[in-house]
C-alpha positions in Angstrom: 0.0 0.0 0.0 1.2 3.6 -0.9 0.7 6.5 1.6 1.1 10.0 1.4 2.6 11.5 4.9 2.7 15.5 5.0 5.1 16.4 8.1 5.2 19.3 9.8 8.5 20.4 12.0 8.7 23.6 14.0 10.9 25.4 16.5 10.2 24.1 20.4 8.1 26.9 21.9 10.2 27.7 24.4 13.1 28.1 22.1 13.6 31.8 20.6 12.8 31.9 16.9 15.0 34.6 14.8 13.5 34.2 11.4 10.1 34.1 13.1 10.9 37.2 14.7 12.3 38.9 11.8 8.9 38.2 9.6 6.9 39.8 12.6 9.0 42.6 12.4 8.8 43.1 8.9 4.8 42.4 9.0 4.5 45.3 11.6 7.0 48.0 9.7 4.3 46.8 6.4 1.6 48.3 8.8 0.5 44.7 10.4 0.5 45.5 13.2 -1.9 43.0 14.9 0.4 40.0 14.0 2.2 38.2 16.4 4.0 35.1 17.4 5.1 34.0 14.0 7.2 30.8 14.0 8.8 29.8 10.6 9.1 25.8 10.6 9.6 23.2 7.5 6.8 20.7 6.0 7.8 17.8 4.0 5.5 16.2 1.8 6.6 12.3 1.2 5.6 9.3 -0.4 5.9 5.9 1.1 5.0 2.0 1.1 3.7 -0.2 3.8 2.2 -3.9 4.0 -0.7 -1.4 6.1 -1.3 1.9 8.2 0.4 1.2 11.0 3.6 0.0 9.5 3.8 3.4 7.5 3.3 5.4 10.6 6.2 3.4 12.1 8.3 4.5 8.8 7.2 7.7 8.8 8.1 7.9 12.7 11.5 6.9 12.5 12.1 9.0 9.5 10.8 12.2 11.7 13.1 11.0 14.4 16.3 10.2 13.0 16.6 12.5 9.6 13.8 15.4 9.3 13.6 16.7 12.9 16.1 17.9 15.5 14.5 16.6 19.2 16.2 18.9 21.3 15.3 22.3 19.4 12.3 21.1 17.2 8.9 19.1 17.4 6.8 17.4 14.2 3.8 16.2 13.8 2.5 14.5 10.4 -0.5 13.2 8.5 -0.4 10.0 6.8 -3.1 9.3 3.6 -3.6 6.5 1.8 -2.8 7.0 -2.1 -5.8 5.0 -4.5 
C-alpha cells in the first residue's frame, strides 16, 4: 500500500525563533501591526509504502526521528493518507 505522509517540524516553543521574529517585524513595519507570534518551521511532503497503516506510521516515525527533525530544538507532527 502507498501513503502520502505530509510532516510538519517547527521550532520548540520555548526556544527563541529569529527568522520568526524577523517576519513579525517586517509584517509590523508593512503596517501589520496586529500579528504576532510568528514561528517559521519546514513541511515535507513524502511518499511511502507499507504492507498497512500502521507499518507506514512506524516509517514515517522513525524518519521524523532520525533524519527530518532535531528533538532537542524542534517538534513534528505529520498526517499519513492513503494513495488509491
Amino acid at each position: 500500500m502507498k501513503f502520502i505522509a505530509e510532516i510538519d517540524v517547527m521550532p520548540l516553543k520555548a526556544l527563541l525563533d529569529p527568522q520568526g521574529k524577523a517576519v513579525t517585524h517586517t509584517l509590523h513595519n508593512m503596517s501589520y501591526k496586529t500579528v504576532e507570534n510568528v514561528r517559521i518551521g519546514k513541511h515535507i511532503s513524502l511518499e511511502i509504502e507499507g504492507s498497512d497503516e500502521t507499518e507506514a506510521e512506524q516509517k514515517v516515525e522513525a524518519i521524523c526521528q532520525k533524519v527530518l527533525s532535531n528533538p532537542i530544538m524542534e517538534s513534528y507532527h505529520f498526517s499519513l493518507k492513503k494513495i488509491s
